[in-house]
KOLTISE-427863 format. One record per residue: x, y, z of N, C-alpha, C in turn. Coordinates in steps of 0.2 Angstrom, whole numbers, plus 2048, in hexadecimal, padded with zeros to 3 digits. Atoms other than C-alpha are relative to their C-alpha. Example, Ala and Ser with C-alpha at 12.3 -4.5 7.8 and 13.67 -1.06 7.14 Angstrom:
KOLTISE-427863
8047FA80083E7EA827804806800
7FC7FA7FF8447FB8247FC805803
***
This chain:
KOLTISE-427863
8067FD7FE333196A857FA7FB801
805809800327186A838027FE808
7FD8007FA332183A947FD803805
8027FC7FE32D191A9A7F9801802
80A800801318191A977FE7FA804
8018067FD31A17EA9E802802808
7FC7FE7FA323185AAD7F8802806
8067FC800316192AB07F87FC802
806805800306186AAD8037FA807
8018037FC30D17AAB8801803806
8007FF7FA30E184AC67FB805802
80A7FF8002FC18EAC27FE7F8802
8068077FF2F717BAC38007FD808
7FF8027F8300179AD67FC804803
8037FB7FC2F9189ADC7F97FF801
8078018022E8184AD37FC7FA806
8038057FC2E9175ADE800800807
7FE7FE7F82EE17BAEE7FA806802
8087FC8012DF188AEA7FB7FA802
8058077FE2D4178AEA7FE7FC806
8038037FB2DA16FAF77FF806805
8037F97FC2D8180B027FA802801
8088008002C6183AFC7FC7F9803
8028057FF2C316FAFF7FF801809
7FE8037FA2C9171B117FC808805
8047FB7FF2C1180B137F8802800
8088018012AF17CB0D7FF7FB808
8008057FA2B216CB1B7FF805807
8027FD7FA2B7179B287FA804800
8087FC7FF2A7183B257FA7FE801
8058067FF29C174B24801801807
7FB8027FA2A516FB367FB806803
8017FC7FD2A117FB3C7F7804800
80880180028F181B347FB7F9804
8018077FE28B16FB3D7FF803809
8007FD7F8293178B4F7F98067FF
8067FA80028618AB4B7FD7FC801
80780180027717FB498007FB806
8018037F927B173B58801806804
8017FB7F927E184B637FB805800
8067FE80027018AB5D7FA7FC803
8048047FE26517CB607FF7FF80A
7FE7FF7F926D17BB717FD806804
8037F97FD26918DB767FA7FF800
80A80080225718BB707FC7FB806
8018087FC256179B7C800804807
8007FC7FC25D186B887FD804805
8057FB7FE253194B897F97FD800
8078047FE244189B888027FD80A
7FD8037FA24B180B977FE806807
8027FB7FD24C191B9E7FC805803
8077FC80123C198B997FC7FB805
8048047FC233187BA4804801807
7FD7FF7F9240188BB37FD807804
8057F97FF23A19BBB37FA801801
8087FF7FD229198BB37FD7FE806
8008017FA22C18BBBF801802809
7FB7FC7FA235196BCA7F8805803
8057FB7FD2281A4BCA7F97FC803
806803801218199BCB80280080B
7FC8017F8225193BDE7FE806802
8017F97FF2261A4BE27F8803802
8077FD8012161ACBDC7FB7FC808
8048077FB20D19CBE7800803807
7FD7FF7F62171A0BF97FE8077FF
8007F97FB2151B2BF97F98027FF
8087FD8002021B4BF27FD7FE805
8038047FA1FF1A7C01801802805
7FF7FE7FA2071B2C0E7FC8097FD
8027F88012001C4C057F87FC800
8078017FF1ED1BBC057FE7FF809
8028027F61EF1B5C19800805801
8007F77FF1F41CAC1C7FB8027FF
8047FB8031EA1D2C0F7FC7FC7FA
8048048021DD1C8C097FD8047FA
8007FC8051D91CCBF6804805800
7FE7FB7FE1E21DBBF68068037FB
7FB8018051F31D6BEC8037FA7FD
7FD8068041F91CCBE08097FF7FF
7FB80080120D1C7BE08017FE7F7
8008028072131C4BCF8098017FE
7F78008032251C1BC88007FF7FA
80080080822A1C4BB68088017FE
7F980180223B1BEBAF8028047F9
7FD7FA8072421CBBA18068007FE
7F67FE8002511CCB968028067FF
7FE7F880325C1DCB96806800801
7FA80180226B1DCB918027FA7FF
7FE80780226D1CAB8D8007FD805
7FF8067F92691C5B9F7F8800800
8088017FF2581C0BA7800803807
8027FB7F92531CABB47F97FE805
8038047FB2451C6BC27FD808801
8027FA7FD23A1D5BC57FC7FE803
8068017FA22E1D4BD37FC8067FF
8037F97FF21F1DFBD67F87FC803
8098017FC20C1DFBDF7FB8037FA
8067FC8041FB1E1BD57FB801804
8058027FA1EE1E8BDE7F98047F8
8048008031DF1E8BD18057FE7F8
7FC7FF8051E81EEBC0807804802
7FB7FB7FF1F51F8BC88067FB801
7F78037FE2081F2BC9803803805
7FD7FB7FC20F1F6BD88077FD801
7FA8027FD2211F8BDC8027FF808
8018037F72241EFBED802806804
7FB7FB7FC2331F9BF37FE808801
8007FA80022C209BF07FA804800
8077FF80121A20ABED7FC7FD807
8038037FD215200BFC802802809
7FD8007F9217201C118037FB801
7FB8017FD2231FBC1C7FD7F7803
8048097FE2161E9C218007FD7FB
8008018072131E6C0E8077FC800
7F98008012261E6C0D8017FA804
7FD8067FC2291D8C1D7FE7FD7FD
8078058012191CDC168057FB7FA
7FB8048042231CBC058077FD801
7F98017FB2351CCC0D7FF7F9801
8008087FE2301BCC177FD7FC7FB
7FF8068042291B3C0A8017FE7F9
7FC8018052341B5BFE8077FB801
7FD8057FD23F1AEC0A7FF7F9801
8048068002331A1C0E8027FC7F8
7FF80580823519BBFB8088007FB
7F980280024819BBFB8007FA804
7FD8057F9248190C097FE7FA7FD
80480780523A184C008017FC7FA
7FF803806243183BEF8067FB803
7F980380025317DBF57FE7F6800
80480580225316CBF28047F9806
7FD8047F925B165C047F97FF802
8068017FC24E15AC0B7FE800807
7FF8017FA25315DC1C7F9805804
8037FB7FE247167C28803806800
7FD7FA7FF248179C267FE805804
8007FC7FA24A185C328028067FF
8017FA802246198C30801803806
7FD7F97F92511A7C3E7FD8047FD
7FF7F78032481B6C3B7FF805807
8027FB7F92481C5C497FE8047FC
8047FA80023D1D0C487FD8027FA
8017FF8072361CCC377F98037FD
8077FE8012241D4C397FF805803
8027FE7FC2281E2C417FC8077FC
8017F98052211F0C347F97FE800
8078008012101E6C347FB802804
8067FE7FC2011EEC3C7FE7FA806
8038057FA1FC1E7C4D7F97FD800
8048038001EC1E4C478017F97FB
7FF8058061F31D8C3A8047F9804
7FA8047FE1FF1CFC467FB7F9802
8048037FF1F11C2C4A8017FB7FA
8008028081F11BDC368077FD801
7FA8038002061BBC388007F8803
8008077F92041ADC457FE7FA7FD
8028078051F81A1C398048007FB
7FB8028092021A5C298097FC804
7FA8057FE2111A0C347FD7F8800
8028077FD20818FC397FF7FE7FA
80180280320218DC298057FD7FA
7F980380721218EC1E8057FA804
7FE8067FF21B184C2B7FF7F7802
801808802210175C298007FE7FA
80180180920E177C178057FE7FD
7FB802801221178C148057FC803
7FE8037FC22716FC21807805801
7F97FA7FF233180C287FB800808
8007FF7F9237182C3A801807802
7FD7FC800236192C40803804808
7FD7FE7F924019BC4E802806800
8017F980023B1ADC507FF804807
7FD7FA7FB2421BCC5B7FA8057FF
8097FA80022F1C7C5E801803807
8047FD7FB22B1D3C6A7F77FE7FE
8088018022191D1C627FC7FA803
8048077FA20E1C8C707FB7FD7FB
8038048052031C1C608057FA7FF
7FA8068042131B7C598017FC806
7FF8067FC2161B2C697FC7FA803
8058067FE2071ABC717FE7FB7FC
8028058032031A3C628067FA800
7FA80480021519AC618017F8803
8038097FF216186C64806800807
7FA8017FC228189C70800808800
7FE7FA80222C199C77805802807
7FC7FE7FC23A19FC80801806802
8047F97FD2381B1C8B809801802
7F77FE7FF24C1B8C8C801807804
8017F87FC24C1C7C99807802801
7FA8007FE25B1D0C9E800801807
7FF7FE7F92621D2CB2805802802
7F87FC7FE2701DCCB48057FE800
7FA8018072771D9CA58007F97FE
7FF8098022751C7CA37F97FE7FF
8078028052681BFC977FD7F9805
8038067FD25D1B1CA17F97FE7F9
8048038022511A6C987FB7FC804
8058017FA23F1A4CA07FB7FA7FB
***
């Protein structure tokens, strides 16, 4: 019996100690693993800051190029404005015009010129972030055609203006004798029975 109770006890005491080292190895791995949380916490934080400044910087780019091409238009009149949001766990980019207090939605609240003005310098300021130092060179056909002819006068300097400022070359397909005559090189392409000539 005494055999037996010793038996018993020594094998409570193996268990006891395999329970030990388990708990031992287990405390470790949870240290381990509270060590990883709080570097990938910190990290995300390093992050999101990261891309709270890159965001800012983003829009300030943005905001810049197109209030400079909506003020040569429509002088006072609208404000661009870009605002980064999270929804669903992403960051989203909305766009929108202020015209005093009012929030306009571009695409739907506004005409068909409003719409080219941003259009182009939206593109204008994709072209500028890129971070190739090469000269850039901007195809657009027919990218003013929605703008009022009294306005096409305005198009001609905001071209000349952005393309000294950013140093972008551009090479644009116009009926609109504004864009043209203003233009620094201009090629006249007629057709004659069926064959395009260049004058």
């Amino acid at each position: 019996m005494f055999n037996l109770i010793k038996e018993k006890l020594l094998k409570k005491q193996a268990e006891y100690e395999y329970l030990q080292d388990q708990l031992k190895a287990t405390m470790l791995s949870l240290k381990s693993h509270n060590i990883e949380l709080t570097d990938t916490i910190e990290s995300l934080t390093i992050v999101r800051e990261v891309s709270k400044i890159t965001q800012e910087n983003l829009s300030y780019k943005i905001s810049e190029i197109v209030n400079t091409a909506l003020d040569s238009i429509f002088p006072d009149k609208y404000i661009f404005e870009v605002e980064f949001v999270d929804k669903n766990n992403r960051t989203s980019a909305e766009i929108y015009l202020k015209s005093g207090e009012d929030k306009i939605d571009i695409m739907t609240s506004t005409g068909g010129g409003l719409i080219n003005i941003v259009a182009f310098a939206l593109r204008i300021t994709l072209l500028s972030i890129q971070t190739q130092p090469n000269r850039k060179i901007l195809i657009l056909d027919e990218p003013f055609s929605c703008v009022s002819v009294d306005m096409q006068n305005k198009i001609s300097a905001l071209l000349q203006q952005l393309s000294t400022k950013l140093n972008i070359q551009f090479v644009i397909v116009s009926h609109t004798q504004e864009i043209i005559s203003d233009s620094d090189n201009c090629i006249h392409i007629t057709q004659e029975r069926g064959v395009s000539k260049c004058t």
